[in-house]
C-alpha positions as MATLAB code, in Angstrom:
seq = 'XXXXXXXXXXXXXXXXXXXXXXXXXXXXXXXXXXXXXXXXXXXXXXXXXXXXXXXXXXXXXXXXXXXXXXXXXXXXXXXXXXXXXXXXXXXXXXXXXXXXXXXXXXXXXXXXXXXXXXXXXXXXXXXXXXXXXXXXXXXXXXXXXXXXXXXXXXXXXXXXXXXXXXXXXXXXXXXXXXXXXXXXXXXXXXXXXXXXXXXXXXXXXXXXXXXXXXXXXXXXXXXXXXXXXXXXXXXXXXXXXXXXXXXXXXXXXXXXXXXXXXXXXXXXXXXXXXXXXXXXXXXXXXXXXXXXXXXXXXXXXXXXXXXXXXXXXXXXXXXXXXXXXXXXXXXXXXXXXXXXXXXXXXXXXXXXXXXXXXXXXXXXXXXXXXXXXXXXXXXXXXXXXXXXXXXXXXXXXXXXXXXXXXXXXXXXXXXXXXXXXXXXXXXXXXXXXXXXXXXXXXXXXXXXXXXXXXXXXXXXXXXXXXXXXXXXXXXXXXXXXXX';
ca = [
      63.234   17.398  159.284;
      66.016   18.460  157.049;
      68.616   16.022  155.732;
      71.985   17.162  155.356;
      73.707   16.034  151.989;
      77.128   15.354  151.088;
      78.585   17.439  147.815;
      81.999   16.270  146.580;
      83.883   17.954  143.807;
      82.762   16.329  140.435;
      84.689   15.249  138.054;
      85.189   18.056  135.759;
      85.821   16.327  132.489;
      88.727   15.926  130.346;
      91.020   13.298  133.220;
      91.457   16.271  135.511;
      91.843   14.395  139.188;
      91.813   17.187  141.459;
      91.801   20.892  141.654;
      92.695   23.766  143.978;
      90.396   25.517  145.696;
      90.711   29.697  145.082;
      87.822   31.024  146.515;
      84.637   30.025  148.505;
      81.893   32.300  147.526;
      79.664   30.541  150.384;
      80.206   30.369  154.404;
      78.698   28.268  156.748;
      74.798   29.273  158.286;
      74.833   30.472  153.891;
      71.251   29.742  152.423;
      72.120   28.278  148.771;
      69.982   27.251  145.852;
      70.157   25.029  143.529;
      73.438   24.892  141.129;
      74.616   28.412  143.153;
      78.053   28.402  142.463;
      79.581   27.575  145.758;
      83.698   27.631  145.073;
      85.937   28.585  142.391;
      88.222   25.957  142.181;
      91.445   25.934  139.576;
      92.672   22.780  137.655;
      95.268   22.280  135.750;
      93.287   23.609  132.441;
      91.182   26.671  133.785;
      89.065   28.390  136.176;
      85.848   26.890  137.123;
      82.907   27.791  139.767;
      81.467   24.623  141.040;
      77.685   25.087  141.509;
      76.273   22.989  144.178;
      72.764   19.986  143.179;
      71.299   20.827  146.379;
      69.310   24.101  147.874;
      69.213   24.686  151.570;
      71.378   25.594  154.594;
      75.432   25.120  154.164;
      76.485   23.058  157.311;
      80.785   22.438  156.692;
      83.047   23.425  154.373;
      85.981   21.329  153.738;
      89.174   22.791  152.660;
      90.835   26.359  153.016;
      91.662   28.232  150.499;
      94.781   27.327  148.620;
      94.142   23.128  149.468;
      93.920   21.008  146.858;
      91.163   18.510  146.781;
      90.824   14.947  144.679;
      87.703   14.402  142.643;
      85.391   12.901  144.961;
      86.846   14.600  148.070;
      83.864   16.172  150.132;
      83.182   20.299  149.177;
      80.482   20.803  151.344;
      77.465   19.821  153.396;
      73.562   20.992  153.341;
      70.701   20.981  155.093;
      68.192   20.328  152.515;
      64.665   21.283  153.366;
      66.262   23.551  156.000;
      66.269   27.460  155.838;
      67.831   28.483  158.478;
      70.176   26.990  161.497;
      68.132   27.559  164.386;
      68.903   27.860  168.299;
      66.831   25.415  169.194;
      68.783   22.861  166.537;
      72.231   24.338  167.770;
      71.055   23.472  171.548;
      69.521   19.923  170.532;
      72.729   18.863  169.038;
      70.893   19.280  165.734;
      74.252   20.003  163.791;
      75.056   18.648  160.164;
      77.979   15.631  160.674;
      81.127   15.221  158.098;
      79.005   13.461  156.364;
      75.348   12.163  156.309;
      74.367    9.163  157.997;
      72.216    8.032  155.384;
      70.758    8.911  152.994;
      66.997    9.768  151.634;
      65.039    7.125  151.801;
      63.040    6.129  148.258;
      59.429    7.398  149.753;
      61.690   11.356  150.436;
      61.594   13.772  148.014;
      64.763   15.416  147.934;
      65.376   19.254  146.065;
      68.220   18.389  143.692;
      69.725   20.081  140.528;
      69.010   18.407  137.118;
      72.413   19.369  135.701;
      75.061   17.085  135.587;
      78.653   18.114  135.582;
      80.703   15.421  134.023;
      80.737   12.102  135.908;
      79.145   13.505  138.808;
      74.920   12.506  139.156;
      73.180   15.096  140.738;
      69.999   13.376  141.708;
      69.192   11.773  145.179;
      71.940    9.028  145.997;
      71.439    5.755  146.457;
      71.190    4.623  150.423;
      74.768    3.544  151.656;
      75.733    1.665  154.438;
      77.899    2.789  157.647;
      81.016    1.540  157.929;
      82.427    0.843  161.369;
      85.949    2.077  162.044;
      88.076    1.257  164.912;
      87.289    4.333  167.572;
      89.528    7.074  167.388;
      89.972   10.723  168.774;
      86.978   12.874  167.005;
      88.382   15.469  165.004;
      86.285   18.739  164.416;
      84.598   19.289  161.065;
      85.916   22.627  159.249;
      83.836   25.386  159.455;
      81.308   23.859  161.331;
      77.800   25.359  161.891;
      77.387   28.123  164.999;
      76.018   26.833  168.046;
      76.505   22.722  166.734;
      78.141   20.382  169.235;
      81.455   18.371  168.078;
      81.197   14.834  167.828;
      82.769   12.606  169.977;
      82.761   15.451  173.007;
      79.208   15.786  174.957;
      78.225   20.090  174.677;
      81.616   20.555  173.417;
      81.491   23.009  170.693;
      83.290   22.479  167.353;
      86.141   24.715  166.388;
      86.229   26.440  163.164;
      89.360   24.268  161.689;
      90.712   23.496  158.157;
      90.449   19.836  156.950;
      93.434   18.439  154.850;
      92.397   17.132  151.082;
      90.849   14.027  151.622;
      93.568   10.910  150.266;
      96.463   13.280  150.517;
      96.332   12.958  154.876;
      99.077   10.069  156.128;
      99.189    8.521  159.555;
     101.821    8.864  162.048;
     103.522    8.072  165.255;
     101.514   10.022  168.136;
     102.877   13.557  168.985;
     103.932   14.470  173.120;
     100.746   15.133  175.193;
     101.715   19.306  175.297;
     102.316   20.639  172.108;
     105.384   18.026  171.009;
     106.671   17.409  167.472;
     106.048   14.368  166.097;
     107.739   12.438  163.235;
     106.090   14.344  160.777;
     107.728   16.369  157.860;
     108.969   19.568  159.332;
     111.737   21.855  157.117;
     111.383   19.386  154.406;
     112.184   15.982  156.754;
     110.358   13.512  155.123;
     107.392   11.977  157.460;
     104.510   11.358  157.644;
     101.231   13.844  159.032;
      98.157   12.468  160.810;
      94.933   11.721  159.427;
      92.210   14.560  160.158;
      91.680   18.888  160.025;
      94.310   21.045  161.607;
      93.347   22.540  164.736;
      93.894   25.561  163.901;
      92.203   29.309  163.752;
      94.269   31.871  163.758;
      96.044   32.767  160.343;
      98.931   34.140  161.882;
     100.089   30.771  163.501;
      99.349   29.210  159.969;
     101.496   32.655  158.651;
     104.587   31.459  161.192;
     104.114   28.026  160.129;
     104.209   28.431  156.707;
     107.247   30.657  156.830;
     109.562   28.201  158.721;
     108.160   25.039  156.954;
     106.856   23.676  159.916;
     104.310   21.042  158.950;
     101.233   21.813  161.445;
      99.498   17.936  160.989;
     102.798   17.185  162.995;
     102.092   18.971  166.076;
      99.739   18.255  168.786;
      98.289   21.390  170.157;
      98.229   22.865  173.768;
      95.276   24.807  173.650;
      91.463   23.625  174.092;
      90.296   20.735  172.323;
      93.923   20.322  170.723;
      93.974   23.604  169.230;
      97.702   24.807  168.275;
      98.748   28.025  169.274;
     101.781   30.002  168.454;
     103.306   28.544  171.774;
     103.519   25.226  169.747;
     104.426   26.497  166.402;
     107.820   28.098  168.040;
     108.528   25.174  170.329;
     108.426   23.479  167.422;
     111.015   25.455  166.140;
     113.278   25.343  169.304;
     113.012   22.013  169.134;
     114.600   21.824  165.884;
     116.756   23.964  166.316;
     119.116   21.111  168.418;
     118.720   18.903  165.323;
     121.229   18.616  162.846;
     120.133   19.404  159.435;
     120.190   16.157  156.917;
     123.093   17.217  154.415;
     121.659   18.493  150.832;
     122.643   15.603  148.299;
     123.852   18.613  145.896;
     125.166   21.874  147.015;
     122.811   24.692  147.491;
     119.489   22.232  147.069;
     117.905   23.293  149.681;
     118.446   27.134  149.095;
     116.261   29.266  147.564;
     112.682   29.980  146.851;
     110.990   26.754  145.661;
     107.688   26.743  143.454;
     104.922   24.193  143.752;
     104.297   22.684  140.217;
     100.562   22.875  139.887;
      97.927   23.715  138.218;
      98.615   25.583  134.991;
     102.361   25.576  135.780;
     102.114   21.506  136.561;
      99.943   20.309  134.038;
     102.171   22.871  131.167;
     105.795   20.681  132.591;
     104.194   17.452  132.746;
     102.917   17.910  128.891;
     105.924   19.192  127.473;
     108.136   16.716  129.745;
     106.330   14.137  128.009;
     106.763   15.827  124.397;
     110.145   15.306  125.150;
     110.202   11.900  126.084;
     107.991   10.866  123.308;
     108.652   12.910  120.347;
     111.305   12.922  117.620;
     111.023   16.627  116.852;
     113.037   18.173  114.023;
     112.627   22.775  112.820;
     113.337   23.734  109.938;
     112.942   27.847  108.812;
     112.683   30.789  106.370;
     112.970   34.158  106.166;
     109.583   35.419  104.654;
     108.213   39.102  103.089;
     105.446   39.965  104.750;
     105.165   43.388  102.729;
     101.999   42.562  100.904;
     100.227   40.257  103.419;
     100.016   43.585  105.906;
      99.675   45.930  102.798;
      96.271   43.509  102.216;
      95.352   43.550  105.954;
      95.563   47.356  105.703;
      93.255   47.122  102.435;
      90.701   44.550  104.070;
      90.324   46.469  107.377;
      90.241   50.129  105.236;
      86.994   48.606  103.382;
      84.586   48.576  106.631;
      83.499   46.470  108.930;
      85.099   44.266  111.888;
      88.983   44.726  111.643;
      90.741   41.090  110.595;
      93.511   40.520  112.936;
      97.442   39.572  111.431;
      96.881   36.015  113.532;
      93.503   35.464  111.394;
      95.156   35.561  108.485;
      97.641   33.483  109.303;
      95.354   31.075  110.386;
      93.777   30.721  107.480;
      96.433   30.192  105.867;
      97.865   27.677  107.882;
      94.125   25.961  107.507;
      95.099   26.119  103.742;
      98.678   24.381  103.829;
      97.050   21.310  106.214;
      94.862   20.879  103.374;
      97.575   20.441  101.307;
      99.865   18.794  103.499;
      97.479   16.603  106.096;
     100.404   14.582  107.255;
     100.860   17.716  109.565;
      97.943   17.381  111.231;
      97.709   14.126  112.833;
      98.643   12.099  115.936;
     100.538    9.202  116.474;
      99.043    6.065  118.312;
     102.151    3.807  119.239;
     100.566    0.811  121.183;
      98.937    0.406  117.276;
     101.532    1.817  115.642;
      99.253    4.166  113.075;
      99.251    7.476  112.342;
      95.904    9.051  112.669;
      95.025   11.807  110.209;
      92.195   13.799  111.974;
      89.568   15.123  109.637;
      89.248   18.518  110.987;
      91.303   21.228  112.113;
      90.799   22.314  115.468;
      93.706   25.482  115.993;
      95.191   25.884  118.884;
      97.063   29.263  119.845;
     100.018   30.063  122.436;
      98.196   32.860  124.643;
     100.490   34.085  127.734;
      98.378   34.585  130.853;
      98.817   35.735  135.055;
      98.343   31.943  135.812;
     101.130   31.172  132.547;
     101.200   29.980  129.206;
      97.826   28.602  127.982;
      97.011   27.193  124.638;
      92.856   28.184  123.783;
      91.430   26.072  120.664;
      89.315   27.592  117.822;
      87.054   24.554  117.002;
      86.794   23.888  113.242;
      89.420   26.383  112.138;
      89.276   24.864  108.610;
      85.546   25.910  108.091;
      85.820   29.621  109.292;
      86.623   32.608  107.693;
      88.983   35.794  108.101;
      86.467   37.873  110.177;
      85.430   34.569  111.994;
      88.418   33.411  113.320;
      89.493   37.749  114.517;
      86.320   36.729  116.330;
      87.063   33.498  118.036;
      90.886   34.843  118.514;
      89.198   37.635  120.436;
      86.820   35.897  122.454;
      89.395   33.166  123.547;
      92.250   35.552  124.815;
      89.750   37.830  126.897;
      88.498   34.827  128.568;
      91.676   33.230  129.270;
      93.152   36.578  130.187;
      90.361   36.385  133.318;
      90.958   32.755  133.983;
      87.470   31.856  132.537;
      88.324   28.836  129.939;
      86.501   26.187  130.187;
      88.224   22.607  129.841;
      86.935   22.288  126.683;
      88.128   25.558  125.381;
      91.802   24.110  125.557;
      91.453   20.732  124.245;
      91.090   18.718  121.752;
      93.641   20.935  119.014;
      95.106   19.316  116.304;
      97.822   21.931  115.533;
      99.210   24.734  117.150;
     100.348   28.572  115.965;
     102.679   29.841  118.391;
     102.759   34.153  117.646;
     106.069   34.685  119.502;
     106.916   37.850  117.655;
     104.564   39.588  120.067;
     107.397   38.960  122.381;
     110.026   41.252  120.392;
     111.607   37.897  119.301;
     112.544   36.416  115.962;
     112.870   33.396  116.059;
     112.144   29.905  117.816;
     112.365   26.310  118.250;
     108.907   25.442  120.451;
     108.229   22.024  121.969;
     105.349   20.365  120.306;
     101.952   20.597  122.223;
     101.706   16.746  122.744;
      99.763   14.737  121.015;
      99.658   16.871  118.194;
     102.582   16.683  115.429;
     103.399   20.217  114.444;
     103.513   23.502  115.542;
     103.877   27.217  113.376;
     105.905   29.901  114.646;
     105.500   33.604  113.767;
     108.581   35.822  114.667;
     108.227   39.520  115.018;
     106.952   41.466  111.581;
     110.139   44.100  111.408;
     111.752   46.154  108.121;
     114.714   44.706  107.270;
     117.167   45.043  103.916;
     115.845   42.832  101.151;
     116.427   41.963   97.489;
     112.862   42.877   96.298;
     112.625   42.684   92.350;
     116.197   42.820   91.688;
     117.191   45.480   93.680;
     117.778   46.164   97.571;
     115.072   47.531   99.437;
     113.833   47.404  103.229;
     110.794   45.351  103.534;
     108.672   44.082  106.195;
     110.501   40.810  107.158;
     109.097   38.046  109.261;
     111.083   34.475  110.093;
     108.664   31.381  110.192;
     109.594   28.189  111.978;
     107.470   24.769  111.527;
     108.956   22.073  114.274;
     107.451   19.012  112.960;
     106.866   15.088  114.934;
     109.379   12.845  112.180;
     107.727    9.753  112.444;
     104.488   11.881  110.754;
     106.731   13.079  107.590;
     109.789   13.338  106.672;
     111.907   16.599  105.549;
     110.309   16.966  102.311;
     106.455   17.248  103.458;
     107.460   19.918  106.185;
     109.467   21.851  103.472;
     106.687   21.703  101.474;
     104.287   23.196  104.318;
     106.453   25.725  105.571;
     106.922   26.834  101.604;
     103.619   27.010  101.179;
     102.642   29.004  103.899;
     105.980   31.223  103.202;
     104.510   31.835   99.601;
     101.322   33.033  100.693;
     102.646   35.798  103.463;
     104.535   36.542  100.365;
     101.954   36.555   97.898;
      98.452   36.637   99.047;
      96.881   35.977   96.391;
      97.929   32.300   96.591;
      95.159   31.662   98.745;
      92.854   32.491   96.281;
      93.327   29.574   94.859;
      92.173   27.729   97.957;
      89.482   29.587   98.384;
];
């Protein structure tokens, strides 16, 4: 007989707590195998597809897409051992519950991945205990296998709903017996929504819904089994319409298009919010001729071989002035108050995506070379340009170069990508008038900007790093020295 498994989304490393799910690329009655991916989820670093530990017959989904879920919050359910959903299971009441009822005993041998995404054991789980809860209304599972019976209801049949993220549903006061409102948040009132999946199919009353703000966990539905048809979703609105609106606390608040701040676009305001809060940053700036650094690019990519990219070389040299100037490439712990000089140089790099501004690390910058690092540079922006980073693709940098000239602009004061201590900026490369050996001549003239954490250094050091690097666009053959 098959046992049907619980899979929750793992934890998927680096303190993310929850994710969105984008896209299921499994429906119920769906015959999976072990660590298929089974949803492509987003977080608030990249783009990952969750493969499922167990192989056999999906049962529920949990979720639409566009909910997000808390690590731990069920994914899905499977009938390991099973194939395929049969009639005679469907008519026996044979359908997979929310969740199992136990699980594998130790004498079972149950099909399980041997991969292990982070903090989430993929092997068979340990038996668990029910818990009794006070009885309540049964609410249908999402998605829930043709043919299976609803619990709680003798032959009723489940409907295909969408279940809230689990830990984000709140309880409230009971809604009117035909399709009334109840105290839940509706146009932005602040209330509370009941606990349990929205009984509802069709898109289009999810559509209407959406548009007029109309929060469907506060409505009770008219239709069988609780199921809330458009009928509801505009009484709903008549309703409101004979209740004053609360008065905006500042004119205009509640106009306009608002944004949710998630994923990318959340986790990108809550690090540079706390940058703010925590930083003392200072800039400082030159005007730099860049004449021979692209006259040597020209030379080094005219020789043969894989072209070297302008951003390569000014990693490298940027590698070359933390060696000089390690102050720069630290962190500061406060609770010990220390400053932590890291031993390697892991680079990040701004890199604009669809999904926003992203910053991709090349690991041990310090240790690579020209050719290496056009290689890395390469790799990283196709992959975050399809939302395929990985989590820890855009971690664990120790200093940032920010290439803002790609945007036509000269110059810039960035926010520092918290916890790191410094950041480079490269202004556009453009000719410009110039005193070049005495006389005036138009060169190719770039602006470089170092903003700098002041409890790491003071004035002096970042002068002396933002020289440095200065000295080398100018003269190349500084590096040599380094080299």
């Amino acid at each position: 007989m098959a046992q049907v498994l619980e899979f929750k989304l793992p934890d998927l490393g680096e303190g993310l707590t929850e994710a969105e799910i984008v896209r299921w690329l499994v429906s119920v009655g769906d015959v999976v195998a072990i660590d298929q991916p089974v949803v492509e989820v987003e977080t608030a670093k990249a783009m990952v597809e969750v493969p499922c530990p167990y192989g056999g017959v999906v049962t529920a989904r949990f979720g639409e897409e566009g909910t997000e879920l808390p690590v731990g919050a069920p994914l899905i359910t499977v009938a390991v051992g099973a194939t395929e959903t049969t009639g005679a299971e469907a008519a026996g009441g044979g359908a997979a519950p929310a969740r199992p009822a136990a699980s594998p005993s130790s004498g079972d041998t149950t099909e399980s991945s041997g991969n292990v995404l982070v903090g989430y054991g993929t092997g068979a789980p340990a038996a668990r205990r029910r818990r009794i809860r006070p009885a309540a209304p049964a609410a249908p599972v999402v998605e829930q296998a043709p043919g299976s019976r609803s619990p709680g209801r003798a032959g009723g049949t489940a409907k295909d709903t969408a279940a809230p993220a689990p830990g984000r549903g709140r309880s409230s006061a009971t809604a009117s017996a035909a399709g009334g409102v109840a105290p839940g948040r509706v146009r932005g009132a602040t209330a509370v929504a009941q606990d349990g999946p929205v009984a509802v199919i069709s898109p289009l009353v999810r559509k209407l819904a959406r548009e007029h703000d109309v929060d469907l966990r506060a409505l009770t539905g008219s239709g069988p089994d609780g199921l809330i048809l458009r009928a509801d979703v505009e009484r709903a609105l008549r309703a409101l319409e004979t209740v004053p609106a609360a008065p905006a606390a500042v004119a205009g608040t509640a106009q306009g298009e608002r944004v949710p701040l998630r994923g990318v676009r959340g986790a990108v305001a809550d690090k540079l919010s706390r940058s703010r809060r925590e930083i003392p940053d200072a800039t400082c700036w030159v005007d730099a001729d860049a004449t021979e650094l692209m006259a040597a690019r020209a030379a080094m990519n005219a020789a043969g071989g894989p072209k070297i990219s302008l951003l390569a070389l000014m990693a490298r040299i940027c590698t070359a002035a933390l060696e000089r100037h390690p102050e720069l490439n630290s962190t500061v712990d406060m609770e010990a108050r220390e400053i932590v000089r890291l031993p390697g140089v892991h680079l990040g790099f701004a890199a604009q995506t669809d999904r926003g501004l992203v910053v991709p690390v090349v690991k041990d910058a310090h240790k690579r070379s020209a050719e290496s690092l056009t290689e890395e540079f390469a790799r990283l922006t196709e992959a975050a340009r399809h939302g395929a980073l990985t989590p820890a693709d855009l971690t664990g940098g120790t200093f940032t170069l920010n290439n803002y000239g790609v945007f036509g602009v000269d110059g810039s004061t960035p926010i520092i990508n918290h916890p790191e201590a410094a950041m480079l900026g490269v202004g556009r490369i453009v000719p410009k008038p110039w005193v070049h050996q005495g006389e005036l001549a138009v060169r190719q003239v770039v602006q470089l900007s170092l903003t700098f954490d002041h409890r790491v250094c003071d004035g002096g050091t970042a002068g002396g790093f933002l020289r440095y690097v200065a000295d080398c666009v100018e003269h190349p053959s500084v590096l040599l020295r380094t080299l």
